[in-house]
C-alpha positions as a Markdown table, in Angstrom:
| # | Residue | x | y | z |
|---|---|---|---|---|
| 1 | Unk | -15.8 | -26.7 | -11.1 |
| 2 | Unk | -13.8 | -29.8 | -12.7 |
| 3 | Unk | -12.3 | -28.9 | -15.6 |
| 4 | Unk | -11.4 | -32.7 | -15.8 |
| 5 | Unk | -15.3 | -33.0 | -16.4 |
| 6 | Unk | -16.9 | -33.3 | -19.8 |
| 7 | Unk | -20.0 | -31.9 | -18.1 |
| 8 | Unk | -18.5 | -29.2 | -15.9 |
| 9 | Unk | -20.8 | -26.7 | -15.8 |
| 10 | Unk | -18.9 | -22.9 | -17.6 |
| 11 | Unk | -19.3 | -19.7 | -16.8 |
| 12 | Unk | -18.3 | -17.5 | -20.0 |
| 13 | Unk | -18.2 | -13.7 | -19.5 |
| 14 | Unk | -16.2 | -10.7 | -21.3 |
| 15 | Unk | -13.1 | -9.9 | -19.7 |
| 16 | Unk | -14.6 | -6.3 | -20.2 |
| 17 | Unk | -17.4 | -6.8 | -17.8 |
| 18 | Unk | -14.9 | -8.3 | -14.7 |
| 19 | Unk | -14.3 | -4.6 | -13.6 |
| 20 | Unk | -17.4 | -4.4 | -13.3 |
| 21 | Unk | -18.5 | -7.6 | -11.5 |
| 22 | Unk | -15.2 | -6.4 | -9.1 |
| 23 | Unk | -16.5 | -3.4 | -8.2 |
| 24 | Unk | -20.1 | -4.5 | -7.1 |
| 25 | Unk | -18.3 | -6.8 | -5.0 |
| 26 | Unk | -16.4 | -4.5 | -3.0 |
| 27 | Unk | -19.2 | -1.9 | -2.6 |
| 28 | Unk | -21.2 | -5.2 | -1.5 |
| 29 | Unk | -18.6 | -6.4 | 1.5 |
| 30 | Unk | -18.3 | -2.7 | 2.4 |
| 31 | Unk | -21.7 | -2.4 | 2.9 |
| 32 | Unk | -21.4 | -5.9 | 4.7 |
| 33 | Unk | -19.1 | -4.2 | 6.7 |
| 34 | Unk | -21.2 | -1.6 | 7.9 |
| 35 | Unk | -23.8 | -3.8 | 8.7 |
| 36 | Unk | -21.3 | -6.3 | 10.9 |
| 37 | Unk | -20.5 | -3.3 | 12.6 |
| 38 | Unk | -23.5 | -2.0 | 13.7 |
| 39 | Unk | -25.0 | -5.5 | 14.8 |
| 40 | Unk | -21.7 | -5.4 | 17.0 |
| 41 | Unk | -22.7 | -2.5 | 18.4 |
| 42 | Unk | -26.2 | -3.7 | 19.3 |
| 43 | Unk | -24.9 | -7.4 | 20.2 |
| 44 | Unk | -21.8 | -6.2 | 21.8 |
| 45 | Unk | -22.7 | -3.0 | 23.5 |
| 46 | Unk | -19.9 | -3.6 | 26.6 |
| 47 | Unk | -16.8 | -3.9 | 24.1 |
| 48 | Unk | -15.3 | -1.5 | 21.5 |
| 49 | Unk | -16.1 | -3.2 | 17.9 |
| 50 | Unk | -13.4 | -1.3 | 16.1 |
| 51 | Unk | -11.2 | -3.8 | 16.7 |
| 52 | Unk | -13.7 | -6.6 | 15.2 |
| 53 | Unk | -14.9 | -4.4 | 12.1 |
| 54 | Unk | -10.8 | -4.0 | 11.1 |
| 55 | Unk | -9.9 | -7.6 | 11.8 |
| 56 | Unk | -13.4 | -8.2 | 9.1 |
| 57 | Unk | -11.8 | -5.5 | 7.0 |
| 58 | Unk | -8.6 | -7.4 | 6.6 |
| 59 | Unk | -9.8 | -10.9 | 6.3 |
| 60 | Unk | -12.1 | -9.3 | 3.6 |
| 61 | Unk | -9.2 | -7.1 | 2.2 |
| 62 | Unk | -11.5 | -4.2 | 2.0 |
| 63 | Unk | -11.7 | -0.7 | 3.8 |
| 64 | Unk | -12.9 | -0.6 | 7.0 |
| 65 | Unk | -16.0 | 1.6 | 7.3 |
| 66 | Unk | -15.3 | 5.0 | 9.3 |
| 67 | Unk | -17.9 | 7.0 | 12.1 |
| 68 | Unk | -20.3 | 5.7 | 14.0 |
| 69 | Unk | -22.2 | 2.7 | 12.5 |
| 70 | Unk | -25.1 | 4.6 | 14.2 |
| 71 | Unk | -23.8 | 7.1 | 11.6 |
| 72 | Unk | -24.2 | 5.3 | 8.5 |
């Protein structure tokens, strides 16, 4: 967006419903995470993904899943 813009497109929400929005977002990379992690473990069956889920985890400042991805 360019706020410089007279026809910047604006997205106008509560600040009530950001919690919200927040929330659905982190359940959605977690589940992202899960996902990454078991396509690892079908992609990458020689090496240990722990180490690439956590490194996702951290980029994405979210919890890393825990168990087996075959688990979840």
């Amino acid at each position: 967006m360019d706020v410089e813009r007279p026809d910047s497109p604006v997205i106008t929400l509560p600040a009530r419903a950001l919690p919200g929005m927040l929330a659905g977002v982190e359940r959605d990379l977690a589940a992202f995470l899960v996902l990454a992690s078991g396509w690892a473990s079908a992609h990458l069956p020689d090496h240990d993904v722990d180490p690439v889920v956590a490194a996702l985890a951290r980029a994405l400042d979210v919890s890393a899943p825990t168990g087996s991805p075959h688990a979840m």
